[in-house]
Biopython code that builds the backbone (N, CA, C, O; Angstrom):
import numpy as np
from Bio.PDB.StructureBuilder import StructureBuilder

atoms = [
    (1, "UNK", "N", (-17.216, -5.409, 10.998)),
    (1, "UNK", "CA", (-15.789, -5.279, 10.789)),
    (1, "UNK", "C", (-15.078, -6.444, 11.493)),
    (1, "UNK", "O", (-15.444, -7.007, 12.525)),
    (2, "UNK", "N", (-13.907, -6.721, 10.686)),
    (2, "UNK", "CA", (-13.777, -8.135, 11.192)),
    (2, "UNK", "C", (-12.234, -7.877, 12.309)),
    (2, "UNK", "O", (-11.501, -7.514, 11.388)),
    (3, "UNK", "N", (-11.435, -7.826, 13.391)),
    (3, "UNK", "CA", (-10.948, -7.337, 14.135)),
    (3, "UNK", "C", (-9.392, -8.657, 14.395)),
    (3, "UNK", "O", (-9.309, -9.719, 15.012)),
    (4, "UNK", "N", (-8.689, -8.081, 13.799)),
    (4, "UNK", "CA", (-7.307, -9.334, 14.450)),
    (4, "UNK", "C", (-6.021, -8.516, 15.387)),
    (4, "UNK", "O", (-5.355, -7.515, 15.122)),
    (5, "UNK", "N", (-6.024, -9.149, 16.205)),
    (5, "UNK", "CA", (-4.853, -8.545, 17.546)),
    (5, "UNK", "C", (-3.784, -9.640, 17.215)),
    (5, "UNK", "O", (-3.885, -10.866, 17.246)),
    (6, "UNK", "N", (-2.727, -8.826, 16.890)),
    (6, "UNK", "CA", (-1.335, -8.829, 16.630)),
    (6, "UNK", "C", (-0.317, -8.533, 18.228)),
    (6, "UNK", "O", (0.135, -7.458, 18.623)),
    (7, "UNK", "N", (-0.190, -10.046, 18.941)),
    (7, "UNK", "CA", (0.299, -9.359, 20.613)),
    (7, "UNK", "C", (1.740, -9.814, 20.577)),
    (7, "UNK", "O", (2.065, -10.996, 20.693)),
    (8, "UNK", "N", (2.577, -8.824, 20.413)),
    (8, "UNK", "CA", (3.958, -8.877, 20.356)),
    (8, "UNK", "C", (4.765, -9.440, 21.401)),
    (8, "UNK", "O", (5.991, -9.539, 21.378)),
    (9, "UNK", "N", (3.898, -9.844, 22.429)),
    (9, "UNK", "CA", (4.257, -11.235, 23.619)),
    (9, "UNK", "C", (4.345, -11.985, 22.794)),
    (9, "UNK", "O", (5.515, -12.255, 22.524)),
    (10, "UNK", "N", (3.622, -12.482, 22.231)),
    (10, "UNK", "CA", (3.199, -14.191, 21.964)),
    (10, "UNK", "C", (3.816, -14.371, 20.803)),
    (10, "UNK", "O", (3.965, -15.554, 20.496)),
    (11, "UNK", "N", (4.399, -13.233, 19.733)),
    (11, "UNK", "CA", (4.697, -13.230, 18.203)),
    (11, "UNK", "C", (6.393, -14.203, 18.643)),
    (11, "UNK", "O", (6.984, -13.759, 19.628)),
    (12, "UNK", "N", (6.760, -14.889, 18.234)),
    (12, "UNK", "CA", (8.183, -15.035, 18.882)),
    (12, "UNK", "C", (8.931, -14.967, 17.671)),
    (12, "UNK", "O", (10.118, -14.696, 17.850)),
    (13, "UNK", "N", (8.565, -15.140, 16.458)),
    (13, "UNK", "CA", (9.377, -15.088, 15.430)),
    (13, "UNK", "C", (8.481, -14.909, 13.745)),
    (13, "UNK", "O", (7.250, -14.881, 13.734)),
    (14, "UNK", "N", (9.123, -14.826, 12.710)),
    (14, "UNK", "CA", (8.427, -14.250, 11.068)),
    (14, "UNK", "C", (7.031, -15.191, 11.392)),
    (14, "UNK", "O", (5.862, -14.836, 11.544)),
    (15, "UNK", "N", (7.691, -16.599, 11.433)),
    (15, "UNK", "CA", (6.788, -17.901, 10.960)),
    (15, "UNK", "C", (5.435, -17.647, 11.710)),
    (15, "UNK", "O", (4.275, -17.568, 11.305)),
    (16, "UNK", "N", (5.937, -17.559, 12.804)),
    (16, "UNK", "CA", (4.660, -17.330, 13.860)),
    (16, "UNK", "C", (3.475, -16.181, 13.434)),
    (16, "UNK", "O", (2.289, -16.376, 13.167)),
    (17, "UNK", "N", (4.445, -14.581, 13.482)),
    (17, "UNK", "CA", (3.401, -13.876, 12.495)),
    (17, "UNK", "C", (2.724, -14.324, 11.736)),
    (17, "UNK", "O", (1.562, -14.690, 11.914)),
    (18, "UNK", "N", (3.296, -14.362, 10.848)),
    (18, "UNK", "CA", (2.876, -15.084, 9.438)),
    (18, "UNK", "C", (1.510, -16.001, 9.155)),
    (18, "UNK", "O", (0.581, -15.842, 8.363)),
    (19, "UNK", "N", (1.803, -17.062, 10.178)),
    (19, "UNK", "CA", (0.775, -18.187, 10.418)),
    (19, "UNK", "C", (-0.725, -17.131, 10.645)),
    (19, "UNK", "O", (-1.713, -17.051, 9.914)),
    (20, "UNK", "N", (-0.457, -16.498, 11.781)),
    (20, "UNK", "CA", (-1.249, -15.514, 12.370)),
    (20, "UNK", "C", (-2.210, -14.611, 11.195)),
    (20, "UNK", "O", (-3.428, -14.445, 11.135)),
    (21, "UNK", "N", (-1.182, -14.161, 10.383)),
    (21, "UNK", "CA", (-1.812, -13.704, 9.044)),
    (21, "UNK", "C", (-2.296, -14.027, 8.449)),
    (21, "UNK", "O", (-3.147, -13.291, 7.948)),
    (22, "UNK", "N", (-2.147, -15.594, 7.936)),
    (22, "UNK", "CA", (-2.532, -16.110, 6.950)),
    (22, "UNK", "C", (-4.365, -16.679, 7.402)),
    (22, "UNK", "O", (-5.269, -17.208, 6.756)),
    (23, "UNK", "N", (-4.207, -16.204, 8.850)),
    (23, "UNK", "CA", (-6.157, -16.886, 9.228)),
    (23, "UNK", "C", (-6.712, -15.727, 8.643)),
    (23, "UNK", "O", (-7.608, -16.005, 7.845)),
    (24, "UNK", "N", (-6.466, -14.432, 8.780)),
    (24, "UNK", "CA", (-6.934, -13.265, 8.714)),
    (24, "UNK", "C", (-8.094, -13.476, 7.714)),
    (24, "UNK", "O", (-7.838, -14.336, 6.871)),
    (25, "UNK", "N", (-9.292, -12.904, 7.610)),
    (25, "UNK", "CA", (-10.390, -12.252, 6.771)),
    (25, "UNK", "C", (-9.933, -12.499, 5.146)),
    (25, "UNK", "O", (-9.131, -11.825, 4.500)),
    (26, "UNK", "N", (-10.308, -13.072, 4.932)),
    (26, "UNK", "CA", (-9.980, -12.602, 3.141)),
    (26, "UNK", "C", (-8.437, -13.064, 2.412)),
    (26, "UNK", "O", (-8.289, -13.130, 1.192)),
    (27, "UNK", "N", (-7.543, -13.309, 3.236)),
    (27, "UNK", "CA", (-6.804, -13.717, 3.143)),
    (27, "UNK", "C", (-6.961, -15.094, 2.312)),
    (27, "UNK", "O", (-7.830, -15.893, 2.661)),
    (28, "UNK", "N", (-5.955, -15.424, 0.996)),
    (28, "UNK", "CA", (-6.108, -16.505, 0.586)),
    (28, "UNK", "C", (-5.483, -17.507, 0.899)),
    (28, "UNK", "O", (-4.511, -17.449, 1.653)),
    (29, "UNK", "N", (-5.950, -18.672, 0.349)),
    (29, "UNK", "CA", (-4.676, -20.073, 0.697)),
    (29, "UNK", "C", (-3.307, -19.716, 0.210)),
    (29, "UNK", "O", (-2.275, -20.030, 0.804)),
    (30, "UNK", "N", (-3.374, -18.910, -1.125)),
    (30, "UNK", "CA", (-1.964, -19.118, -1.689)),
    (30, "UNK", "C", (-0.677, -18.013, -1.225)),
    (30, "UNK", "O", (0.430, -17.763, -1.702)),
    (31, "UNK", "N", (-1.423, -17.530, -0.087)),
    (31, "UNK", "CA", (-0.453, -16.234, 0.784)),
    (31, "UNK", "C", (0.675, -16.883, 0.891)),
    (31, "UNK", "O", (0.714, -18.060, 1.250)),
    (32, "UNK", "N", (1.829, -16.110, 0.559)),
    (32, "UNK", "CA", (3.370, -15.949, 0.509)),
    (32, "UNK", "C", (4.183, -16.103, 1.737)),
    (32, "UNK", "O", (5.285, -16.642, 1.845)),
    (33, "UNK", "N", (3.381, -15.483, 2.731)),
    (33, "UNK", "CA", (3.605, -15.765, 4.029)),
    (33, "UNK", "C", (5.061, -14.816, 3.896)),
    (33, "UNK", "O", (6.043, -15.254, 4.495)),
    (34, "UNK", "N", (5.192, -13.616, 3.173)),
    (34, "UNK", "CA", (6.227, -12.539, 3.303)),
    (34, "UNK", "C", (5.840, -11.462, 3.565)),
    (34, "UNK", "O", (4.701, -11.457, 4.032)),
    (35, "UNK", "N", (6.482, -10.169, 3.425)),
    (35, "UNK", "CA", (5.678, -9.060, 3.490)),
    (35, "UNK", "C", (5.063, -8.351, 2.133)),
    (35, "UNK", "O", (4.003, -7.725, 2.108)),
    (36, "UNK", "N", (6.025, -8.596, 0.903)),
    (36, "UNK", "CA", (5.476, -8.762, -0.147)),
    (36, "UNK", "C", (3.830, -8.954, -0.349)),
    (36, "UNK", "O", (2.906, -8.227, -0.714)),
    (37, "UNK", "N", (3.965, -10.248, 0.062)),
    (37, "UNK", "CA", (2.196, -11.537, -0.037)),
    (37, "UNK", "C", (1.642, -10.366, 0.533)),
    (37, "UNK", "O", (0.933, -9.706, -0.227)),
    (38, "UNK", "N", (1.808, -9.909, 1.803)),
    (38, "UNK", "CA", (0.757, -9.370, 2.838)),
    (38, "UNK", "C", (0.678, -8.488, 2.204)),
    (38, "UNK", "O", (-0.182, -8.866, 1.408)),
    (39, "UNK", "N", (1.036, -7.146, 1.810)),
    (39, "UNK", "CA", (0.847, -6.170, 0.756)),
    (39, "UNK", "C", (-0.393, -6.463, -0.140)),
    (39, "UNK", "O", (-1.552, -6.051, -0.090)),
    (40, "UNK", "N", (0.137, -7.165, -0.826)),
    (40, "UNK", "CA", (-1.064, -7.922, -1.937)),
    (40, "UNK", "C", (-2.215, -8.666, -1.737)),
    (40, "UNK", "O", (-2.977, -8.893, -2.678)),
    (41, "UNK", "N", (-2.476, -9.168, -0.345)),
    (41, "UNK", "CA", (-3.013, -9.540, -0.257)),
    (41, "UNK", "C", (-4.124, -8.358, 0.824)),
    (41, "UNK", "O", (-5.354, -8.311, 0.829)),
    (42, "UNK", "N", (-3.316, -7.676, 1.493)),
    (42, "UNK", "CA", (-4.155, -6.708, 2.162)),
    (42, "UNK", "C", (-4.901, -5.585, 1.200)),
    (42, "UNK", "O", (-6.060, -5.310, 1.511)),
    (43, "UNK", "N", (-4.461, -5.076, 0.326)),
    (43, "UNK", "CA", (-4.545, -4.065, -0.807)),
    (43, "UNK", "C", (-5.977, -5.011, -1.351)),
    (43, "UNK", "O", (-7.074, -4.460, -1.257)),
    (44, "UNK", "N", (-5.909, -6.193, -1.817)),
    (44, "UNK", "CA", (-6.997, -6.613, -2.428)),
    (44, "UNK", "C", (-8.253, -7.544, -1.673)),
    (44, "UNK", "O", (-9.091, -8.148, -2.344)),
    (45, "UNK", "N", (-8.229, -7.552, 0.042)),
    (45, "UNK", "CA", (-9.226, -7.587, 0.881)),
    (45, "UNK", "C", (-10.203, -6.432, 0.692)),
    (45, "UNK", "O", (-9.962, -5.226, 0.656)),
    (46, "UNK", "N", (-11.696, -7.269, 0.546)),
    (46, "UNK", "CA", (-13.022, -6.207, 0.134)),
    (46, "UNK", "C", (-13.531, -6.099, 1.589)),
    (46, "UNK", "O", (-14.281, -5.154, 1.830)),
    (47, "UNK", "N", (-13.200, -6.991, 2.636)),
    (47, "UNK", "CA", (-14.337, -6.601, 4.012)),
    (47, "UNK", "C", (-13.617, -5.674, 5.077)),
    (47, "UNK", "O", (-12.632, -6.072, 5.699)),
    (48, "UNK", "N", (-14.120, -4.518, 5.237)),
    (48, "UNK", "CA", (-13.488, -3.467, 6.408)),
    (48, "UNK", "C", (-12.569, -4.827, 7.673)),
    (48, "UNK", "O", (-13.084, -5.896, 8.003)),
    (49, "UNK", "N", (-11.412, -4.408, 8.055)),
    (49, "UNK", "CA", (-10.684, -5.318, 8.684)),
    (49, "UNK", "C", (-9.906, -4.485, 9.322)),
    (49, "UNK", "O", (-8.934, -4.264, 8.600)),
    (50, "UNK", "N", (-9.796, -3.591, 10.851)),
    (50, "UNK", "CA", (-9.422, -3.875, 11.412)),
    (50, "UNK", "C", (-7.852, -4.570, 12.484)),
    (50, "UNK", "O", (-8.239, -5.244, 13.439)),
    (51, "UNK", "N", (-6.590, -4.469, 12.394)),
    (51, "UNK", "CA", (-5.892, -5.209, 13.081)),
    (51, "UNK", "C", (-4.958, -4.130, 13.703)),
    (51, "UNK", "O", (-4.375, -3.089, 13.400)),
    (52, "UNK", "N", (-5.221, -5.282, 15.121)),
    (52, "UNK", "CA", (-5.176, -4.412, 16.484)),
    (52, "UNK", "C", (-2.984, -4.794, 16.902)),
    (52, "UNK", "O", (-2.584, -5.957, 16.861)),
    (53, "UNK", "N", (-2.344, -4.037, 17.117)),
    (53, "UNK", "CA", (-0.968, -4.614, 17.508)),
    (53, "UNK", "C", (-1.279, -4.306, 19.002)),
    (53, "UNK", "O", (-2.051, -3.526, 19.560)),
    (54, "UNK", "N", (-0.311, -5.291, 19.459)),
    (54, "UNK", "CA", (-0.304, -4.934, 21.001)),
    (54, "UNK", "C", (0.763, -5.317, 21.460)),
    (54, "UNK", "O", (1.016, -6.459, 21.077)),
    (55, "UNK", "N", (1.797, -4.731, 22.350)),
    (55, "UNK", "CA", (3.017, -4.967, 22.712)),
    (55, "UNK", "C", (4.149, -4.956, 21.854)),
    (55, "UNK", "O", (4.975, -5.844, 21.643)),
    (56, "UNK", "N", (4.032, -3.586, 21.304)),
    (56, "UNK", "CA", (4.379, -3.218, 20.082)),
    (56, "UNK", "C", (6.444, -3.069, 20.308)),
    (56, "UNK", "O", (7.347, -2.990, 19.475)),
    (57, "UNK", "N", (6.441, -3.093, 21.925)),
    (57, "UNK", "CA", (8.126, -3.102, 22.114)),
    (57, "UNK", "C", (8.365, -4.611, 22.588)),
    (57, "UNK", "O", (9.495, -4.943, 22.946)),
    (58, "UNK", "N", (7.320, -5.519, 22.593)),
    (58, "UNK", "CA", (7.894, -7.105, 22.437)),
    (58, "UNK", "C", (8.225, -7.710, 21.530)),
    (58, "UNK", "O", (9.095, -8.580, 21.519)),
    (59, "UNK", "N", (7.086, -7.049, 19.967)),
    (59, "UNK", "CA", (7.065, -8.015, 18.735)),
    (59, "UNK", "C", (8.671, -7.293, 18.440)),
    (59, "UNK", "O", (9.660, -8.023, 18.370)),
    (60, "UNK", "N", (8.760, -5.988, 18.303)),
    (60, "UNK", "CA", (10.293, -5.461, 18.030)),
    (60, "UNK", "C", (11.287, -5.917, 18.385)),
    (60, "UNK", "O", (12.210, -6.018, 17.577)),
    (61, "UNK", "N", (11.467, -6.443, 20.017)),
    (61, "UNK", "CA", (12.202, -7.504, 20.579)),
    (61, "UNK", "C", (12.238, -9.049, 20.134)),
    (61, "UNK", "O", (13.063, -9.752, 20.716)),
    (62, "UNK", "N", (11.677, -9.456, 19.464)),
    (62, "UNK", "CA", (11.150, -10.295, 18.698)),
    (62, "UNK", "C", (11.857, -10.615, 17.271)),
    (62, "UNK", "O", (12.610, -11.530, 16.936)),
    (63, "UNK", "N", (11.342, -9.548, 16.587)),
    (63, "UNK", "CA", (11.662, -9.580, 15.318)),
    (63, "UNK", "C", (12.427, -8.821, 14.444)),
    (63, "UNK", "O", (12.615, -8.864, 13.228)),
    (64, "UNK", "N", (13.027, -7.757, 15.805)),
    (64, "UNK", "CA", (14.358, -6.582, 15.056)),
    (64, "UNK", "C", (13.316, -5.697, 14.179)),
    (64, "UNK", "O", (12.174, -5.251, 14.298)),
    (65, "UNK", "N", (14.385, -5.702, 13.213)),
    (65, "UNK", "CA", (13.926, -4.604, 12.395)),
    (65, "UNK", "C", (12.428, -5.017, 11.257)),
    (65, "UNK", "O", (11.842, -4.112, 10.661)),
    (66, "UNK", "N", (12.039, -6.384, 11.140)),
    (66, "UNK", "CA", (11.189, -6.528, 10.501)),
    (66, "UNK", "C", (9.737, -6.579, 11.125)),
    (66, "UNK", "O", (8.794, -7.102, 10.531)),
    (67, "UNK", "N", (9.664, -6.149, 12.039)),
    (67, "UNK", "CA", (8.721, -5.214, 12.845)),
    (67, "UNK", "C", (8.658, -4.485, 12.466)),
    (67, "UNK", "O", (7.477, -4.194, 12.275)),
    (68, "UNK", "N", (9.604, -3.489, 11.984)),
    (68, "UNK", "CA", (9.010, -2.239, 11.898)),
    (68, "UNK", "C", (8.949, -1.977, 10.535)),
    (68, "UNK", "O", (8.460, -0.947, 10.070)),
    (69, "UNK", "N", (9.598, -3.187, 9.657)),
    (69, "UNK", "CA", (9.059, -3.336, 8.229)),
    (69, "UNK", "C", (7.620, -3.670, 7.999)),
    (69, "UNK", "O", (6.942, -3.187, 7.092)),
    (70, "UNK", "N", (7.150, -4.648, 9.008)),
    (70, "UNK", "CA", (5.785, -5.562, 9.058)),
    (70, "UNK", "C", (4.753, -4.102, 9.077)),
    (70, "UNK", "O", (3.773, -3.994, 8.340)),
    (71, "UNK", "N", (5.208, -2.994, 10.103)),
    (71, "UNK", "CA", (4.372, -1.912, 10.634)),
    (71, "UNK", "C", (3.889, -1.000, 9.284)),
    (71, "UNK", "O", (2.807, -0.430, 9.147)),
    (72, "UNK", "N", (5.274, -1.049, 8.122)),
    (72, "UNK", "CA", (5.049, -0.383, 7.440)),
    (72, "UNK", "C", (4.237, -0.576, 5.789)),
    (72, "UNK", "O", (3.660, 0.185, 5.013)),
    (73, "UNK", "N", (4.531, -1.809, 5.811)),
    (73, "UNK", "CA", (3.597, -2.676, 5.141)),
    (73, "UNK", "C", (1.928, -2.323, 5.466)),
    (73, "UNK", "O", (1.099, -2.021, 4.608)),
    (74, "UNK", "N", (1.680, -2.450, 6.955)),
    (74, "UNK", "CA", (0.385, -2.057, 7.218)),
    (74, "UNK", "C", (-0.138, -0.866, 6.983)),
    (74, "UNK", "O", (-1.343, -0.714, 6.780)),
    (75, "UNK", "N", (0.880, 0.274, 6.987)),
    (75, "UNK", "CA", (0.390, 1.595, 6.976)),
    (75, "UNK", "C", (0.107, 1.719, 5.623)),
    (75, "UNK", "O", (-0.923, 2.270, 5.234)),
    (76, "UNK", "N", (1.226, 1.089, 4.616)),
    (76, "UNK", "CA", (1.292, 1.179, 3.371)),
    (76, "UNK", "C", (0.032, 0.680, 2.566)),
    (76, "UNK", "O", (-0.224, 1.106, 1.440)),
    (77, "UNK", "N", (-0.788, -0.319, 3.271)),
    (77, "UNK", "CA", (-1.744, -1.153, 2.965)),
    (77, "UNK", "C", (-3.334, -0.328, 3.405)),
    (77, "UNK", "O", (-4.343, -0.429, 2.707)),
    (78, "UNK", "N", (-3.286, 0.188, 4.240)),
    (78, "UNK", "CA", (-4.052, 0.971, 4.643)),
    (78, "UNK", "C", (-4.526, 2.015, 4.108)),
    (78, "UNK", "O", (-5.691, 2.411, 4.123)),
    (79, "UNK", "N", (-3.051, 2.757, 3.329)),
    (79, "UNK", "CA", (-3.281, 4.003, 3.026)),
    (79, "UNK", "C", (-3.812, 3.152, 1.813)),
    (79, "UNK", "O", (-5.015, 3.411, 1.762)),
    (80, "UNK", "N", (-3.496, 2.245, 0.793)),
    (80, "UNK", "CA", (-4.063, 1.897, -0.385)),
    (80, "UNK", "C", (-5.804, 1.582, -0.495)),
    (80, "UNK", "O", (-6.588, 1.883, -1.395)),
    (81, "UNK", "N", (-6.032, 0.870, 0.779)),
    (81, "UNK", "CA", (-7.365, -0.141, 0.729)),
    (81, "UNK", "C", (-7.964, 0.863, 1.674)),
    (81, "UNK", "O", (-7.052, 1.328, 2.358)),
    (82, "UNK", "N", (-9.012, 1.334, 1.958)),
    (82, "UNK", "CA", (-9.855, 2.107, 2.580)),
    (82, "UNK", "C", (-10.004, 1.043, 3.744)),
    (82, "UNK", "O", (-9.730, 1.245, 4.927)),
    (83, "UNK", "N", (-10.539, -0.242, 3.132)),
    (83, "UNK", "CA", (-10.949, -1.073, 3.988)),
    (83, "UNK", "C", (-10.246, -1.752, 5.071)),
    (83, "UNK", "O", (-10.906, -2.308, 5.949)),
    (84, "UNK", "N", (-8.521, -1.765, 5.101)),
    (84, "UNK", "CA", (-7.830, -2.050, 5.762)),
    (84, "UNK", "C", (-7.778, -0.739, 7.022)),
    (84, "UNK", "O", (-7.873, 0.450, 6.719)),
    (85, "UNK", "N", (-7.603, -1.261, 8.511)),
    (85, "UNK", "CA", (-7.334, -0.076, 9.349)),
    (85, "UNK", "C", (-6.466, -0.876, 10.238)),
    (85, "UNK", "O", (-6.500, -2.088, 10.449)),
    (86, "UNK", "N", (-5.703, 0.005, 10.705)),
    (86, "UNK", "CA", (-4.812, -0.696, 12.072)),
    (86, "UNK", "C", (-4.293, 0.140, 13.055)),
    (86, "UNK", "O", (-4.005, 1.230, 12.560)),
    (87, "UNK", "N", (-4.009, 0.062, 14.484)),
    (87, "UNK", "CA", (-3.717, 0.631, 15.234)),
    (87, "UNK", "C", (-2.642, 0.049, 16.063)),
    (87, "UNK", "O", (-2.694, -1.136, 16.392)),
    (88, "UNK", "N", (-1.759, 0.751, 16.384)),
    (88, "UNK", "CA", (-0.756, 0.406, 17.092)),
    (88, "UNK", "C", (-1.011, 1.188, 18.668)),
    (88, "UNK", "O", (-0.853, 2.379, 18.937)),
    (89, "UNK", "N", (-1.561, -0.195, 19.785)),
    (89, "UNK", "CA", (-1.717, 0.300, 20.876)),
    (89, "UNK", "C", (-0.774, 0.509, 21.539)),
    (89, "UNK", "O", (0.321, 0.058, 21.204)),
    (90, "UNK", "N", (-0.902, 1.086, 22.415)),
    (90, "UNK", "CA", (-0.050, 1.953, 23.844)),
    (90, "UNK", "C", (-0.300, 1.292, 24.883)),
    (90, "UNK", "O", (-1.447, 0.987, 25.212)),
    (91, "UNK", "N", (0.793, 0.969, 25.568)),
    (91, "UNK", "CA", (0.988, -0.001, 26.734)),
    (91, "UNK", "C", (0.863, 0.956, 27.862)),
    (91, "UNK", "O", (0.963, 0.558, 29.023)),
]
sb = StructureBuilder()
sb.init_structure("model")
sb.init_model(0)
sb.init_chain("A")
sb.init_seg("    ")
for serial, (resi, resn, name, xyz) in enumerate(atoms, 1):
    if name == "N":
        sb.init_residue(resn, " ", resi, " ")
    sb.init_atom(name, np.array(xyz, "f"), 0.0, 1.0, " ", f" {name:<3s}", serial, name[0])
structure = sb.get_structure()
């Protein structure tokens, strides 16, 4: 399983996420780099993957409300793809 940590210290803004995303597993070159892309592109990843958030009240400080759009995208993606999993750790 392939494992990516999402640390809401270090996230400082979309672009930055984004970049972050676009290394991810399976992920293609032609990612959108929106939340849209990530949807589509998570939904149609075949290798069990994993992604870990951490400092889940920094990236929010960070990025307002599209944090907690980004969060829901993942859940949304998760519930679609078996193979997608994610956890939102506790500080």
């Amino acid at each position: 399983m392939n494992i990516c940590i999402i640390d809401g210290k270090l996230i400082k803004d979309r672009e930055m996420l984004h970049r972050i995303l676009a290394e991810l597993p399976g992920v293609p070159d032609w990612y959108g780099r929106n939340l849209d892309a990530l949807h589509d592109c998570l939904t149609d990843i075949q290798e069990e993957l994993l992604i870990r958030i951490q400092n889940e009240k920094d990236l929010t400080l960070h990025l307002g409300n599209y944090a907690a759009a980004f969060l829901h995208v993942l859940a949304e993606s998760a519930e679609e793809n078996k193979k997608i999993h994610y956890v939102v750790e506790v500080n």
